[in-house]
KOLVOLO-167874 format. One record per residue: x, y, z of N, C-alpha, C, CB in turn; residue in three letters. Coordinates in nm, 3 decimals. Last residue first. Glycine has a CB too. Layout:
<zatis>
X:Y:Z:X:Y:Z:X:Y:Z:X:Y:Z:ala
...
</zatis>
This chain:
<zatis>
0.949:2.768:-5.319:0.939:2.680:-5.179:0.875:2.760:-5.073:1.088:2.631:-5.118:unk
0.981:3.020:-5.464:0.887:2.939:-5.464:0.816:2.815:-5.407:0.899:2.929:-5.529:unk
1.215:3.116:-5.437:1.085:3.188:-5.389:0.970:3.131:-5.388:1.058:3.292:-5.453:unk
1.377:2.912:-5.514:1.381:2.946:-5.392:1.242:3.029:-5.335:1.507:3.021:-5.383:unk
1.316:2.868:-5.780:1.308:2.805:-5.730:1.259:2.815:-5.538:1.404:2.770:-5.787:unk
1.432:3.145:-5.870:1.290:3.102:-5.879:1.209:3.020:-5.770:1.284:3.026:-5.989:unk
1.665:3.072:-5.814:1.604:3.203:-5.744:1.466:3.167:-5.763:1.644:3.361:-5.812:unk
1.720:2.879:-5.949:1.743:2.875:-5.840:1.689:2.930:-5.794:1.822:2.885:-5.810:unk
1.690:2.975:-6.229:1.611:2.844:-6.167:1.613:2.839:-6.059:1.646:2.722:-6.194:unk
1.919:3.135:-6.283:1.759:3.159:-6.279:1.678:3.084:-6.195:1.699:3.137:-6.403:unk
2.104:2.961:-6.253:2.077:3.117:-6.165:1.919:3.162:-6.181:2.186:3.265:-6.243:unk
2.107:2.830:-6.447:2.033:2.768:-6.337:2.036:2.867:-6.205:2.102:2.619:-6.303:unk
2.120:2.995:-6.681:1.971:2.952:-6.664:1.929:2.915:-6.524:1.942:2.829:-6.752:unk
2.382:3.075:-6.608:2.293:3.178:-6.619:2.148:3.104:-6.596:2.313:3.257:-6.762:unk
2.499:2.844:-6.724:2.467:2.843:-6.549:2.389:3.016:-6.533:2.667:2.825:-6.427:unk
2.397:2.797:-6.996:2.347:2.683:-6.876:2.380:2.747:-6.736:2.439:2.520:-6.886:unk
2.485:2.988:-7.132:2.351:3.051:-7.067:2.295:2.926:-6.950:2.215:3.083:-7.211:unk
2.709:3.045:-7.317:2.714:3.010:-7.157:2.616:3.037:-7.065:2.814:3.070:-7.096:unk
2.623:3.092:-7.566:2.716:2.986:-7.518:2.729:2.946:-7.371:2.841:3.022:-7.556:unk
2.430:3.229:-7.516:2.383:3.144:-7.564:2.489:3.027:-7.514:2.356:3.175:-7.702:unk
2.589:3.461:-7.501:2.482:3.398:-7.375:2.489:3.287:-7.419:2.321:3.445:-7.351:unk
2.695:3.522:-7.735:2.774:3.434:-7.678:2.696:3.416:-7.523:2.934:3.492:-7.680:unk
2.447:3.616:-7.836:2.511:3.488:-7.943:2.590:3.447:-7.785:2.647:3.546:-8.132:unk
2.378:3.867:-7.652:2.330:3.734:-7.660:2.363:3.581:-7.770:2.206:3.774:-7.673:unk
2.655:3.976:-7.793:2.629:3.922:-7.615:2.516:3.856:-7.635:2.601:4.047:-7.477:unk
2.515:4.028:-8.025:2.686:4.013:-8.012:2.660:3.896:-7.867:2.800:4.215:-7.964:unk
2.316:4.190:-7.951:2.287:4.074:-8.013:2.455:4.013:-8.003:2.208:4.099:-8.178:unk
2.444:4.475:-7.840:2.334:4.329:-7.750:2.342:4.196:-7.793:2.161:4.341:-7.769:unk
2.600:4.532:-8.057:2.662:4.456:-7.954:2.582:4.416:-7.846:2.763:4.522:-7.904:unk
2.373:4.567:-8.188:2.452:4.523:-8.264:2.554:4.451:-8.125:2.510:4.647:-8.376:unk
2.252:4.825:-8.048:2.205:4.708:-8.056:2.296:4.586:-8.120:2.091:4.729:-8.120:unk
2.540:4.986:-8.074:2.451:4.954:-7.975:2.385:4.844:-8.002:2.367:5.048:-7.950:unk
2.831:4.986:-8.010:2.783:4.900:-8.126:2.634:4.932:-8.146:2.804:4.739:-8.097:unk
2.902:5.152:-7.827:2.888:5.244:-7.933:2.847:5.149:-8.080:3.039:5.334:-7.943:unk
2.930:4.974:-7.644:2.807:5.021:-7.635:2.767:5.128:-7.770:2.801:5.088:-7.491:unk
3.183:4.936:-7.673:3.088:4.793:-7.689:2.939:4.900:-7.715:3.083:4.654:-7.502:unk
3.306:5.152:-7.558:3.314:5.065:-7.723:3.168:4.970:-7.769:3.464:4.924:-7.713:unk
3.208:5.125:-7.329:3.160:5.279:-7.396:3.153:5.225:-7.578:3.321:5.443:-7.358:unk
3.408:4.945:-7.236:3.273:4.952:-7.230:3.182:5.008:-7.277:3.250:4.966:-7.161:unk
3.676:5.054:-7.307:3.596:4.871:-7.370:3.454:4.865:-7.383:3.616:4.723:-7.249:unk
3.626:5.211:-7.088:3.632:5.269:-7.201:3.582:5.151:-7.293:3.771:5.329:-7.228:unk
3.605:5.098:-6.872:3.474:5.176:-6.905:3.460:5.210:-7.009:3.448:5.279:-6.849:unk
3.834:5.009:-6.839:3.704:4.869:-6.862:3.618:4.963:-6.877:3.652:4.737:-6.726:unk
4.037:5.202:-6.799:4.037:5.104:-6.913:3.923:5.028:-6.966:4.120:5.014:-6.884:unk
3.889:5.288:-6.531:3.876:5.366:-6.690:3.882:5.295:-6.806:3.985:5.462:-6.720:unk
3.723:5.020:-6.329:3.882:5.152:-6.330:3.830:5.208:-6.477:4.114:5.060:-6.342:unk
3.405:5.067:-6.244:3.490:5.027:-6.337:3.640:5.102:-6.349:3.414:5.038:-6.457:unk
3.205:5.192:-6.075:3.274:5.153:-6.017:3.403:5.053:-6.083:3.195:5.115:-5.937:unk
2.959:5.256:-6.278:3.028:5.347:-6.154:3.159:5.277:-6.056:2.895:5.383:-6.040:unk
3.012:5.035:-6.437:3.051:5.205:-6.458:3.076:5.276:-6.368:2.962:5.286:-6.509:unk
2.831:4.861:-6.315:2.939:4.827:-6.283:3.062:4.943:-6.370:2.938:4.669:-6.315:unk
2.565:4.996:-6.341:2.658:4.970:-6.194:2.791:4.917:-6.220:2.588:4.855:-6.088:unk
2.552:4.949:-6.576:2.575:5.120:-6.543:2.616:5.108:-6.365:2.386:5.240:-6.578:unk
2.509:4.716:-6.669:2.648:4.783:-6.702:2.670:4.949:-6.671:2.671:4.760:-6.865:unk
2.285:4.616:-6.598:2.421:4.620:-6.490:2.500:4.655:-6.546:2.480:4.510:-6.422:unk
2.122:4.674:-6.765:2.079:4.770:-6.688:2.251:4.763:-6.604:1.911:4.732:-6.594:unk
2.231:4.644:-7.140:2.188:4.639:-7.047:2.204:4.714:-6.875:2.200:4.544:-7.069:unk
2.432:4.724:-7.362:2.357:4.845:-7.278:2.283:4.849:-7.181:2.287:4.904:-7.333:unk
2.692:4.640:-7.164:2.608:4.760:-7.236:2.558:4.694:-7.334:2.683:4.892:-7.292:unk
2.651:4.423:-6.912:2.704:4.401:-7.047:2.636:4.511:-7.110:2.676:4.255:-7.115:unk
2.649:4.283:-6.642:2.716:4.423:-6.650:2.727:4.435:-6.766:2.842:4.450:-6.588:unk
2.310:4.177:-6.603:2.406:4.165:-6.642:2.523:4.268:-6.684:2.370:4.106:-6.707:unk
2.073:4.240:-6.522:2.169:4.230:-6.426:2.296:4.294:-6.467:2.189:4.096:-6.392:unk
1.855:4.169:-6.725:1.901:4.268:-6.740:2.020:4.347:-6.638:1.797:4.320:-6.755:unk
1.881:3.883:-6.627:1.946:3.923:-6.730:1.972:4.056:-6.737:1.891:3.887:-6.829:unk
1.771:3.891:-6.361:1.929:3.849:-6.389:1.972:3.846:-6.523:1.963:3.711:-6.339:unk
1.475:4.012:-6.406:1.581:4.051:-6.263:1.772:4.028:-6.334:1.535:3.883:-6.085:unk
1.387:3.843:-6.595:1.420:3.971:-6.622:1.516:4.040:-6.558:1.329:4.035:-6.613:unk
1.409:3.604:-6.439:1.466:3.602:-6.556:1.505:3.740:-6.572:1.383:3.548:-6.660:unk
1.213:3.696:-6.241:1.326:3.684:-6.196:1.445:3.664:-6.318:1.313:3.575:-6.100:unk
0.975:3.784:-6.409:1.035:3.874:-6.336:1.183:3.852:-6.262:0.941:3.899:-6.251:unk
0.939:3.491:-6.464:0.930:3.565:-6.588:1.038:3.680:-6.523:0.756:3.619:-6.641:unk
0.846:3.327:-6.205:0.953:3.253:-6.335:0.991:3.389:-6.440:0.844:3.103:-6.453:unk
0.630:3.506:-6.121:0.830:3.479:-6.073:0.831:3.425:-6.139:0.916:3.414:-5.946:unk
0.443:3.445:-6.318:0.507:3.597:-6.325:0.607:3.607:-6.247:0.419:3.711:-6.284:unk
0.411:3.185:-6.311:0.476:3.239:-6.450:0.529:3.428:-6.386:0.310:3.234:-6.619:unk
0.292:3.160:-6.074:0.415:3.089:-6.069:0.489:3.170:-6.197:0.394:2.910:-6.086:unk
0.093:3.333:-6.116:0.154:3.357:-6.040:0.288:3.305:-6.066:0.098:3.330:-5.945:unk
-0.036:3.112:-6.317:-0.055:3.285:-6.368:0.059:3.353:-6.239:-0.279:3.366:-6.344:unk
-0.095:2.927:-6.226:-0.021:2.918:-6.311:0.013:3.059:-6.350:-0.069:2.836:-6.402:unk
-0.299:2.980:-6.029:-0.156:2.952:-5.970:-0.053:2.939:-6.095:-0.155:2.803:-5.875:unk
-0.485:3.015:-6.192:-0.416:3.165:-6.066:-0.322:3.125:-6.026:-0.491:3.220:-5.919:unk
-0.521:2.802:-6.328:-0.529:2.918:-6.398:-0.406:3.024:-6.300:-0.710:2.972:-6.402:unk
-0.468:2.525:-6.078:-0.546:2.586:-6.193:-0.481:2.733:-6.271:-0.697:2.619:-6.126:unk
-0.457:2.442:-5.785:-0.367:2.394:-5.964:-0.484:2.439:-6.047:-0.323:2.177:-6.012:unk
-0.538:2.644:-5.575:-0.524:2.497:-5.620:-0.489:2.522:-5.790:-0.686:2.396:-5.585:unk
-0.356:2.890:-5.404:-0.447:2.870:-5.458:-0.464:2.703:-5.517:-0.443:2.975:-5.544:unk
-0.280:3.059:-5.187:-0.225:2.940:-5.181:-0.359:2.870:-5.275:-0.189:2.886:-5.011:unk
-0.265:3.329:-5.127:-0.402:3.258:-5.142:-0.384:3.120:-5.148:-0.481:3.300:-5.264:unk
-0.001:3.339:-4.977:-0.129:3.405:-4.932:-0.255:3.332:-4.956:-0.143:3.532:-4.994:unk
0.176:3.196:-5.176:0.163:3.199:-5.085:0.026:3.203:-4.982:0.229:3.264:-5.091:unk
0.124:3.414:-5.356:0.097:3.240:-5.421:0.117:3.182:-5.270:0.245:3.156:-5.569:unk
0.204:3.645:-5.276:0.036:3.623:-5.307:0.029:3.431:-5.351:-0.028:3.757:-5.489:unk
0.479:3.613:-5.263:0.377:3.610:-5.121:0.251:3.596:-5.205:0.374:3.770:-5.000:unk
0.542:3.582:-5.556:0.562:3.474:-5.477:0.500:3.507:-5.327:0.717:3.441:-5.477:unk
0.431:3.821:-5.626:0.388:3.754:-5.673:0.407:3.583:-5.604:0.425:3.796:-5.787:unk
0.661:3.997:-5.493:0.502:3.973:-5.472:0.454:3.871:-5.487:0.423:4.033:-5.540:unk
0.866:3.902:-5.605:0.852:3.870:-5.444:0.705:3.882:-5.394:0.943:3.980:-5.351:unk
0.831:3.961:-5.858:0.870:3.846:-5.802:0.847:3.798:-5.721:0.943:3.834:-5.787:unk
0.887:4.228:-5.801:0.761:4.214:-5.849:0.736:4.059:-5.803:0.750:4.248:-6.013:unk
1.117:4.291:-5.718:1.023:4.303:-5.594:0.868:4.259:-5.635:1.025:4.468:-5.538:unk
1.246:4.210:-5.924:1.264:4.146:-5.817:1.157:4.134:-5.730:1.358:4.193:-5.761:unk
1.191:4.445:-6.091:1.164:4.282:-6.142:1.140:4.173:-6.039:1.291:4.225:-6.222:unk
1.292:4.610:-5.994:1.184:4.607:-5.946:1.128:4.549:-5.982:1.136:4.675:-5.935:unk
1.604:4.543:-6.032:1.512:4.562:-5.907:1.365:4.595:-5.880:1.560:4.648:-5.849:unk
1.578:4.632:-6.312:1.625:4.483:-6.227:1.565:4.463:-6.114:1.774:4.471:-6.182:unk
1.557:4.885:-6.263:1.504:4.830:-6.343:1.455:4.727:-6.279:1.568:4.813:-6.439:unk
1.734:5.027:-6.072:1.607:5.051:-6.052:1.552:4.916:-6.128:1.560:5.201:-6.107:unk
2.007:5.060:-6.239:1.938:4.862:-6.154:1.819:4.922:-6.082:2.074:4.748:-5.985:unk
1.993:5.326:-6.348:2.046:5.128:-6.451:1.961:5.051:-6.329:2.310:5.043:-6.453:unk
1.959:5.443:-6.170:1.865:5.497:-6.261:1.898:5.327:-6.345:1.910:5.684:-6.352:unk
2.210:5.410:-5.999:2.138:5.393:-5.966:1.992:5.376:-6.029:2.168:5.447:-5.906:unk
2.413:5.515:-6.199:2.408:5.336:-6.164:2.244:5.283:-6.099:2.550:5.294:-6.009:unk
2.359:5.747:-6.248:2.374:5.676:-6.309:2.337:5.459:-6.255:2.501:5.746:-6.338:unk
2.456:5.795:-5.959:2.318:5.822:-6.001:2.272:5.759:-6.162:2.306:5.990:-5.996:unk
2.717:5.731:-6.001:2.635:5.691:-5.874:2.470:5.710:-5.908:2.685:5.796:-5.736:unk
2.812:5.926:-6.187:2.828:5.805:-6.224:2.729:5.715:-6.103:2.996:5.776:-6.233:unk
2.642:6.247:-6.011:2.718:6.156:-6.096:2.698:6.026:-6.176:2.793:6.131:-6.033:unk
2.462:6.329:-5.852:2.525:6.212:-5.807:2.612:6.169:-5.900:2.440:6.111:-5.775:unk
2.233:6.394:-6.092:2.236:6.441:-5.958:2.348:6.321:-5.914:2.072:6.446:-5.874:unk
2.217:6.370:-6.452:2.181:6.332:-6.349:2.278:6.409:-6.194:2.188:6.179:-6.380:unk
2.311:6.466:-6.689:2.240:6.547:-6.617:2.202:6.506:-6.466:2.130:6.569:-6.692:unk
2.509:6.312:-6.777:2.572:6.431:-6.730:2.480:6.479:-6.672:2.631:6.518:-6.816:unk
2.334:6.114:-6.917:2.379:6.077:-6.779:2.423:6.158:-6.677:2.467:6.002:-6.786:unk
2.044:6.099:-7.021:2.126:6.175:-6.992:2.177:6.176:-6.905:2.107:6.250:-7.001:unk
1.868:5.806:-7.154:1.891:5.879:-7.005:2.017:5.996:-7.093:1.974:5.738:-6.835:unk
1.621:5.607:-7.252:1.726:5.754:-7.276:1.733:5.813:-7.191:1.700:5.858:-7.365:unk
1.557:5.293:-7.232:1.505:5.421:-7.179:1.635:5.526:-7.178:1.438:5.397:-7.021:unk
1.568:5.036:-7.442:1.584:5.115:-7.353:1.520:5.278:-7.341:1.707:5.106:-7.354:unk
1.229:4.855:-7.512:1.321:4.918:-7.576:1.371:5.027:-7.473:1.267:4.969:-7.709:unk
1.306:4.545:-7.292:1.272:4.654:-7.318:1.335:4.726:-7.427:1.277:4.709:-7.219:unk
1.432:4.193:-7.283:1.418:4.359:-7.274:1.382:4.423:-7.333:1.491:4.425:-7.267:unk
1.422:3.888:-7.093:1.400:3.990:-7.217:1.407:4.106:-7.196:1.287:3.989:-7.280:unk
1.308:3.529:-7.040:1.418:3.641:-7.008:1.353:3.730:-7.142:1.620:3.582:-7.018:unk
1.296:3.227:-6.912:1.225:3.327:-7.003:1.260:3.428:-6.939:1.074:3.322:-7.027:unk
1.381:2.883:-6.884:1.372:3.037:-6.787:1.331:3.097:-6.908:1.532:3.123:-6.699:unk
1.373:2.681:-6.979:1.360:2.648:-6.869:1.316:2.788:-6.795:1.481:2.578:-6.827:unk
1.199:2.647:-7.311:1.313:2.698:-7.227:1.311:2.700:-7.109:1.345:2.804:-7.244:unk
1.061:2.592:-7.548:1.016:2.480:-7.386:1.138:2.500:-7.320:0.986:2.273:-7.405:unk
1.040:2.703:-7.773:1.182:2.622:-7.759:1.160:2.555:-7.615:1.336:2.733:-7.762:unk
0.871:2.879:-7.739:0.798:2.832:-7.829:0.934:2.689:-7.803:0.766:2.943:-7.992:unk
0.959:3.049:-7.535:0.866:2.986:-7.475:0.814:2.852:-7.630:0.737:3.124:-7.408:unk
1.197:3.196:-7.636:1.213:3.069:-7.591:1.133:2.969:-7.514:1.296:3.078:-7.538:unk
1.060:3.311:-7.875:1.151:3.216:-7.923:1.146:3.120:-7.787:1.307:3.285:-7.970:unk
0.904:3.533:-7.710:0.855:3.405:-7.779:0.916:3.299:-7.843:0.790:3.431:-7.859:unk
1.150:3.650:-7.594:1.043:3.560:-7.492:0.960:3.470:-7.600:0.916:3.674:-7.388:unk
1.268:3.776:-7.821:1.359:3.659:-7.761:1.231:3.599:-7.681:1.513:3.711:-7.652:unk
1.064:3.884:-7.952:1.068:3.782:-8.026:1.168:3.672:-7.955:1.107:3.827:-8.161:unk
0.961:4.110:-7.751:0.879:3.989:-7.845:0.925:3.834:-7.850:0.890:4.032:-8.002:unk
1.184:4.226:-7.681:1.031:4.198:-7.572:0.946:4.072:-7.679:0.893:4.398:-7.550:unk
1.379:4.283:-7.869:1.381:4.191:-7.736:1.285:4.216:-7.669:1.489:4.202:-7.646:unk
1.212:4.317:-8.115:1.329:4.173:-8.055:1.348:4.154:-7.940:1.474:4.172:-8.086:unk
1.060:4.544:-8.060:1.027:4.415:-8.188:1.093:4.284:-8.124:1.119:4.449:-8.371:unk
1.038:4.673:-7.739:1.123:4.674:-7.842:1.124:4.530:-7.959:1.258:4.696:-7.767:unk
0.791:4.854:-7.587:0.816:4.734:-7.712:0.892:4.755:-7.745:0.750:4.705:-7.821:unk
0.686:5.148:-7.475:0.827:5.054:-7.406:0.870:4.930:-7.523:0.770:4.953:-7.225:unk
0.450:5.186:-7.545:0.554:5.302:-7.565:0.745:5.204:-7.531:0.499:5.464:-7.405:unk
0.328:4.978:-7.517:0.322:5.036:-7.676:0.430:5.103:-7.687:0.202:5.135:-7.723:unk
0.226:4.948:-7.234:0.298:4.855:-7.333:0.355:4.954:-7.480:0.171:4.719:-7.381:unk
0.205:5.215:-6.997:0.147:5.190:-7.145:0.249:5.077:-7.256:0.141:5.362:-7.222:unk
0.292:5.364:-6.834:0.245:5.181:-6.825:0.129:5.145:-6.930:0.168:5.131:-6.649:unk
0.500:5.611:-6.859:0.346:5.504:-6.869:0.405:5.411:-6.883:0.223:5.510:-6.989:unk
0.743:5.775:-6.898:0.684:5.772:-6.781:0.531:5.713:-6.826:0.692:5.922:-6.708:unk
0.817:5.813:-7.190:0.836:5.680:-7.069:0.786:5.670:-6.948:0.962:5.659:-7.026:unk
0.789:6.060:-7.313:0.663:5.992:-7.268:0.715:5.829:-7.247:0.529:6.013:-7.394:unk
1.004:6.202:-7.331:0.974:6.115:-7.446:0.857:6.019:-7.413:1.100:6.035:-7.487:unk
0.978:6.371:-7.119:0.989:6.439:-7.257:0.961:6.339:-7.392:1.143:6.501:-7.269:unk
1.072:6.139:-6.951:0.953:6.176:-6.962:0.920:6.293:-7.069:0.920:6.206:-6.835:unk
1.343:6.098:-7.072:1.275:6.016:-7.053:1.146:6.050:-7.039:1.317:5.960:-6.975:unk
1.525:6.366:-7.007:1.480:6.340:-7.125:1.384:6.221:-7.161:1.582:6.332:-7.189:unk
1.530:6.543:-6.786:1.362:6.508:-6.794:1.332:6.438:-6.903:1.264:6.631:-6.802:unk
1.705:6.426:-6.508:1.711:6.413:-6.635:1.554:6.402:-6.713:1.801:6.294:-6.653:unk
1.716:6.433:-6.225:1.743:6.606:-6.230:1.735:6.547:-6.445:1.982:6.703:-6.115:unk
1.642:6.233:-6.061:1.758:6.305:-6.029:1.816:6.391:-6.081:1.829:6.253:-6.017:unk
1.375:6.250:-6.107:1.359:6.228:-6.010:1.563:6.338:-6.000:1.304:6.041:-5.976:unk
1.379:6.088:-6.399:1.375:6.231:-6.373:1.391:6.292:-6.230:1.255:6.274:-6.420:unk
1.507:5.863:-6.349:1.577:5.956:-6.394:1.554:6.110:-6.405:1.594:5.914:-6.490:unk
1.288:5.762:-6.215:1.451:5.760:-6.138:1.516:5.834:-6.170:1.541:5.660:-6.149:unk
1.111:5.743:-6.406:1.080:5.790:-6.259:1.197:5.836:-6.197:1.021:5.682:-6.168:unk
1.215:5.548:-6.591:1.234:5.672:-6.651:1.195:5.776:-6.508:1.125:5.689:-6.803:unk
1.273:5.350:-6.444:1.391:5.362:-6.508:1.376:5.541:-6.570:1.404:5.223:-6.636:unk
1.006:5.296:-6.409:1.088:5.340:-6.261:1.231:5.331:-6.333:1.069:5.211:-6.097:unk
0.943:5.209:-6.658:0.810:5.325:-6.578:0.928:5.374:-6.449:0.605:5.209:-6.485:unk
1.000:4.979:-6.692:1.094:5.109:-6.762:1.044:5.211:-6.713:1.095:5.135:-6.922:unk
0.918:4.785:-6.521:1.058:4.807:-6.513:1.094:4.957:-6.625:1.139:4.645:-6.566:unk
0.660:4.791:-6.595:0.691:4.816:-6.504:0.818:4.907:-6.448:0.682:4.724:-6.482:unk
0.660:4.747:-6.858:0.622:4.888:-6.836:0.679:4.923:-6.718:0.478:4.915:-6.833:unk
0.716:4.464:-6.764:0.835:4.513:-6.875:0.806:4.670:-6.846:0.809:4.457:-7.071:unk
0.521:4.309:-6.700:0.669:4.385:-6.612:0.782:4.453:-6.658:0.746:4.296:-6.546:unk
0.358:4.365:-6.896:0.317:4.392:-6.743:0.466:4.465:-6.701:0.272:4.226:-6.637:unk
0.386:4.173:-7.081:0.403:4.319:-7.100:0.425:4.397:-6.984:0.293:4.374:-7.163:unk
0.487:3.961:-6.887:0.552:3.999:-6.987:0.591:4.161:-7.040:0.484:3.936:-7.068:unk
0.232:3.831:-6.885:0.270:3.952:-6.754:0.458:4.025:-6.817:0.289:3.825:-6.530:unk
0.091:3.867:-7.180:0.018:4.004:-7.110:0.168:4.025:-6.976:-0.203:3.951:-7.015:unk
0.279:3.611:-7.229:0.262:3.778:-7.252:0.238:3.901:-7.201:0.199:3.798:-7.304:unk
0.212:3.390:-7.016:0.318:3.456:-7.010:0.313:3.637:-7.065:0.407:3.361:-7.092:unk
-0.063:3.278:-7.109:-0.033:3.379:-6.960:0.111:3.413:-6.998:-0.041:3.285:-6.776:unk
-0.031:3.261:-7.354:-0.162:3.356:-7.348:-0.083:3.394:-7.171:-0.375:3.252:-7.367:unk
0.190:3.055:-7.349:0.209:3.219:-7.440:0.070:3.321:-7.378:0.182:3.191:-7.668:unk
0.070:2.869:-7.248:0.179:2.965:-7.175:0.198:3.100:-7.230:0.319:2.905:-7.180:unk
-0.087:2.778:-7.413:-0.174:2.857:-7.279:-0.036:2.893:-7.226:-0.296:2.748:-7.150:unk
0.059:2.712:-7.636:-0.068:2.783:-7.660:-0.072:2.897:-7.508:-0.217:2.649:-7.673:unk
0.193:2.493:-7.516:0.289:2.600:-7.587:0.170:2.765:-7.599:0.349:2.515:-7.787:unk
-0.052:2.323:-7.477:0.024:2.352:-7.352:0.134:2.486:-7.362:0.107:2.212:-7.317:unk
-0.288:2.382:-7.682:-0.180:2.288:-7.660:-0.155:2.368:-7.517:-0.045:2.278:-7.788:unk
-0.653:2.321:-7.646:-0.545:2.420:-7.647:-0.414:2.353:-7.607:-0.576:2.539:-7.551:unk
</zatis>
């Protein structure tokens, strides 16, 4: 089995893993503050199937595991919020956006105490750990990012003067069209995005 082979077999499944994860408490959050359109659309599971988006859960993580990319990053198909319905405003809003991110993080953090904990030898469980912080912290700082439609562009809404919300509302009225837009120009500046990655990784992993 090549080496490109056995990353794809562990990367995927945690892949799928944290991906349900992260939309399972995107759609929890939202109903939670008064929006039932997410669980009306059956987001509330940890059911892979319902969350897949073709390109970005698939095909960006398999492009850059098949490219021996330093970090592995990706998203979900988003989760439909109603923002007017939410409890808190623009604040509740923000808050229902970096649930996501954040629980990429905390997944991370597990996964880095259990590598810890069992402190296992070079085999299978430690490769299977190390990949799910390498994977969850990628997820953590891309979907960070304040760029609609991703998750940080609803924190940085709640707290954008008008002019930059409106630019923002633009961008987002591309929709997918202005993801792919923003990942062309990631691309251009993804070396210190990557070593943001690397770092954090890095760090949880000492």
């Amino acid at each position: 089995m090549s080496d490109t082979t056995y990353l794809l077999l562990i990367a995927l499944p945690i892949i799928f893993i944290s991906m349900s994860v992260h939309e399972l408490m995107h759609a929890v959050t939202s109903a939670w503050l008064g929006d039932d359109t997410a669980r009306l659309q059956g987001r509330i599971s940890l059911n892979p199937a319902r969350h897949i988006d073709p390109y970005l859960t698939l095909l960006i993580p398999f492009f850059l595991i098949l490219s021996h990319s330093p970090v592995i990053f990706g998203a979900a198909k988003p989760v439909q919020v109603n923002f007017y319905r939410l409890r808190h405003g623009k604040f509740g809003g923000a808050l229902v956006g970096m649930i996501g991110p954040l629980t990429n993080l905390v997944l991370a953090v597990l996964a880095a105490a259990d590598l810890r904990l069992l402190q296992p030898e070079a085999g299978i469980i430690q490769d299977i750990l190390v990949t799910a912080v390498a994977v969850n912290i990628g997820f953590f700082v891309f979907n960070s990012i304040p760029w609609p439609p991703l998750d940080g562009s609803r924190l940085l809404y709640a707290f954008a003067p008008r002019p930059l919300r409106e630019a923002m509302e633009a961008i987002e009225g591309f929709g997918m069209m202005g993801l792919f837009i923003f990942i062309f120009l990631f691309y251009q500046f993804s070396s210190g995005l990557g070593d943001i990655i690397v770092r954090l990784t890095g760090a949880l992993l000492t």
